[in-house]
N, C-alpha and C positions, 0 to 999 in steps of 0.2 A: 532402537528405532532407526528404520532407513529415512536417509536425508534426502530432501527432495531437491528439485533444480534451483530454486530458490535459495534452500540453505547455502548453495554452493556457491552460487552468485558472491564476490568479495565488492568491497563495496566501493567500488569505481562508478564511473558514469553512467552504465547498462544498469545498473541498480537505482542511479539518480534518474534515470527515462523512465527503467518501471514505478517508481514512485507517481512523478509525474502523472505520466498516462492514467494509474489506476486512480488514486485517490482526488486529484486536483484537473483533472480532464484536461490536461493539454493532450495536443495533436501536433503530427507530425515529427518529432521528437526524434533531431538528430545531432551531427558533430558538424562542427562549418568552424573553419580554420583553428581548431583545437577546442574549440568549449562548446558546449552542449546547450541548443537549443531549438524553442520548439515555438508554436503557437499554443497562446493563454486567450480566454477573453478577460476583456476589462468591462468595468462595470456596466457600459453601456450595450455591453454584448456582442461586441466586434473584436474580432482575433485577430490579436496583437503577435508579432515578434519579440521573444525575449530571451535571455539568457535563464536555463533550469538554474535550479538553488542545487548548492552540492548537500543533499537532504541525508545521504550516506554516511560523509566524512565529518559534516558541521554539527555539533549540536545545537548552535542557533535557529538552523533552517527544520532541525530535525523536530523542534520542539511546535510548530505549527502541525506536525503530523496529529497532535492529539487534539487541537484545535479543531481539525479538518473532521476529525475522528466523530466528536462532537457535532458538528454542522449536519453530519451523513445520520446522525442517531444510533452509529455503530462501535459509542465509544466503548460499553458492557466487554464487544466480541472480539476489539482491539486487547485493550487490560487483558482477558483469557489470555488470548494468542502471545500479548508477552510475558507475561507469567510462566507458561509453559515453556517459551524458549530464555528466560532467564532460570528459570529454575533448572535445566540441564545445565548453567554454567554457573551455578551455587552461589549468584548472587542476587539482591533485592532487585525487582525492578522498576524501580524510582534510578537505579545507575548503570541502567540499558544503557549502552552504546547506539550510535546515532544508527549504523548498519541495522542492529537489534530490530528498533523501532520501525524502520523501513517496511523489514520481514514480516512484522506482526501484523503491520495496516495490509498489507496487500492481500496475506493471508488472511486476515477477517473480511477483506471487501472480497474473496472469492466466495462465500457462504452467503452475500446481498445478493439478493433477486434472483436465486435458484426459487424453481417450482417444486414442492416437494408431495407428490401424489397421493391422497388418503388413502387409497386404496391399493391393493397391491396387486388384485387380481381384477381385471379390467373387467371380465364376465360377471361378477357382481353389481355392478350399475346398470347392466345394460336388462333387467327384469321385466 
C-alpha cells in the first residue's frame, strides 16, 4: 500500500498544527519564538492565544484525541483508522503511539462532511 503525505509526516510540530486545526478548530496555527501556537476559543467563545499541546510526541495530550473523537461522533471511523494503521505495525491498538493516533483522527475527520452522490448518472433525476 502507497503511503500518503500524512503517513510521512514525523511527528514534530507540523503534525501537532494538523492536529490542531483539524480536530480541535484552532486557527492560525503557527511557530512564534520556538513553540507552537495558535488561537483556541474558550468557553465563552472568544479566541484566545495559546500554546498547541505537543498531541504527536506526548501521550498525555495525545489521549484527549479520543475524547475529541467522541465529542465529534466520529469515534466508530477513528478506532477503524487506527486499527488499520496499528495493524501494519503488528501491534494492539490500545499501544498506538501518540503520532499513531494523530494519523488516525485526522484521517477519519477527512470522511466527515463529504457529500456522497446517490446517483451516479446525473441524467436519471432529471425525468
Amino acid at each position: 500500500m502507497a503511503q500518503s503525505v500524512l503517513d510521512k509526516i514525523p511527528p514534530d510540530p507540523e503534525l501537532d498544527a494538523l492536529t490542531a486545526e483539524k480536530l480541535f478548530g484552532w486557527k492560525d496555527v503557527h511557530k512564534h519564538e520556538g513553540t507552537l501556537v495558535g488561537k483556541k476559543q474558550d468557553r465563552a467563545g472568544r479566541w484566545r492565544l495559546a500554546k498547541v499541546p505537543c498531541y504527536s510526541t506526548n501521550p498525555v495530550h495525545a489521549y484527549s484525541i479520543e475524547d475529541r473523537m467522541r465529542q465529534l461522533g466520529r469515534l466508530d471511523r477513528y478506532q477503524k483508522e487506527l486499527s488499520k494503521i496499528t495493524h501494519t505495525k503488528n501491534i494492539p491498538s490500545e499501544w498506538a503511539p501518540s503520532d499513531q493516533r494523530c494519523r488516525a483522527a485526522i484521517k477519519a475527520m477527512r470522511q466527515y462532511g463529504r457529500v456522497i452522490p446517490l446517483n451516479k448518472n446525473p441524467k436519471q433525476t432529471q425525468k
